[in-house]
N, C-alpha and C positions, 0 to 999 in steps of 0.2 A: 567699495569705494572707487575701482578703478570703473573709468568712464569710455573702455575701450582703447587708449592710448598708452604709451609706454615711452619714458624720455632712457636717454643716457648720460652716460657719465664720465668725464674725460680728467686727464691730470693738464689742470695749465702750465705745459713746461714752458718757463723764462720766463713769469710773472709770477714778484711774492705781494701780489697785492692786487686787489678786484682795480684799482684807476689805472696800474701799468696796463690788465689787457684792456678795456676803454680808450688810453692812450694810442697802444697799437693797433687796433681794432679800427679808428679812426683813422689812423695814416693809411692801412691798409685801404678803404673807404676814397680818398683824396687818393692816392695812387690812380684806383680803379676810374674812379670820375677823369681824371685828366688824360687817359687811354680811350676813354670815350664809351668804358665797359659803365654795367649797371654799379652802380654804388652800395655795393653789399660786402658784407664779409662770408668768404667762403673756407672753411674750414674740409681742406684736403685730406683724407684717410684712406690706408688700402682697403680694409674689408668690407665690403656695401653691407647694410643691415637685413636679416633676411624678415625680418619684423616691420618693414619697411611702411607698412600698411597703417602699423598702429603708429607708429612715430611721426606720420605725416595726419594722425587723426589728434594733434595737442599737444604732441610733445614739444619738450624741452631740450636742452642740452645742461646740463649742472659741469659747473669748473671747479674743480678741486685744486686748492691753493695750500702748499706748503702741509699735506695731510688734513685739510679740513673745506669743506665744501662752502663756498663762500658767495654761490651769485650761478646766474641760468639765462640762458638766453634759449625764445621761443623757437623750433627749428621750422624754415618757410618753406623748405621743400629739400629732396635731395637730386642734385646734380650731377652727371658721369663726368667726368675728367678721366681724359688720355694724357701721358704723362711722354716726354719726350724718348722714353724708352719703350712706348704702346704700350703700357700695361694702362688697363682701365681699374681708374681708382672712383670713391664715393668724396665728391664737393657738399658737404654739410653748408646748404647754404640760413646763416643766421639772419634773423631778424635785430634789425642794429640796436634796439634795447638791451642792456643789460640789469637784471633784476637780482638784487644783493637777498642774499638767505638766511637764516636763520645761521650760525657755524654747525657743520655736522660734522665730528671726525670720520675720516676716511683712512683706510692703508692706500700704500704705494700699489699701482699695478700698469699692465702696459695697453695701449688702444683704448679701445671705447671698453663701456661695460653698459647693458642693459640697468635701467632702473625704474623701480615701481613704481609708479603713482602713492602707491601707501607708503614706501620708503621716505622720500622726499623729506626736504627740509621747509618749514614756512618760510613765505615770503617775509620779508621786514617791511614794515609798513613804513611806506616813504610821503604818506600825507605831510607828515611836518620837514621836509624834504630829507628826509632819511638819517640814519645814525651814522657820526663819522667813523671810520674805519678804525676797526681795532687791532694793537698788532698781532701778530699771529699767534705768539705765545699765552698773551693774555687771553687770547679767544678762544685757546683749545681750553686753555683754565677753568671758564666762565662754563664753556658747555659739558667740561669731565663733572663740575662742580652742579649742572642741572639749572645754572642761574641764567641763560642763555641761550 
C-alpha cells in the first residue's frame, strides 16, 4: 500500500481543536505576508528527517489533538532554519490546507514521529463541506467504540 512516501506525526501543543490551529495558522500566514516573506506556514523543529526523501515524495504532516489525531496537512518541502543561536534546525514548510481525519487515538510523546501510509487515519469527506467538529471527549468515545 505504501506508494514510496512516508508522512509524520506531531502533538498540536496549544490547540484543543483542528479551527484553533487554522486560526493560528492563518495569523502566522498575514504576519509573514506583511514582512513581505512567502505566505506559508513553516513549522520549526530541531531534528531534520533523515527520511527526507520519502516525505518530500506525498507526505503529510498528521496533528494530534488532545490524544487523538484529528487533521493533516500536505508537507511542500523541507526548509533549513538557522536559529539565532546557529544551530541549524528543520522549517516543515505546510501546504496551507488543512485536512480534518477520521479521530485516531494516539499517546502523548515528544517531536515528530515517523508514520505509515498504512497507519493513517481516513480523510473525512468534506464534499458536503465537512462534519462539525466534535468535542474531544465525545470523539475518543465514537472511535474506542468503532463508530467513527
Amino acid at each position: 500500500m505504501n506508494d514510496g512516501h512516508v508522512n509524520l506525526l506531531k502533538l498540536c501543543v496549544g490547540a484543543e481543536k483542528v479551527a484553533d490551529l487554522e486560526a493560528w495558522q492563518k495569523r502566522q500566514r498575514a504576519q509573514r505576508t506583511a514582512q513581505g516573506l512567502e505566505p506559508v506556514h513553516i513549522h520549526v523543529t530541531r531534528m531534520w528527517p533523515k527520511r527526507q526523501d520519502e516525505i518530500l515524495n506525498g507526505g503529510s504532516l498528521y496533528w494530534v489533538f488532545k490524544g487523538l489525531v484529528l487533521a493533516r496537512q500536505e508537507i511542500a518541502r523541507l526548509d533549513e532554519v538557522v536559529g539565532s543561536d546557529g544551530i541549524r534546525r528543520c522549517g516543515i514548510v505546510l501546504v496551507p490546507e488543512i485536512i480534518r481525519t477520521q479521530p485516531m487515538p494516539r499517546r502523548p510523546f515528544q517531536g515528530w514521529r515517523y508514520f505509515a501510509p498504512e497507519d493513517v487515519p481516513e480523510d473525512l469527506d468534506t464534499a458536503d463541506g465537512g462534519e462539525p467538529e466534535l468535542p474531544a471527549g465525545l470523539a475518543t468515545a465514537l472511535s474506542d467504540m468503532g463508530v467513527r
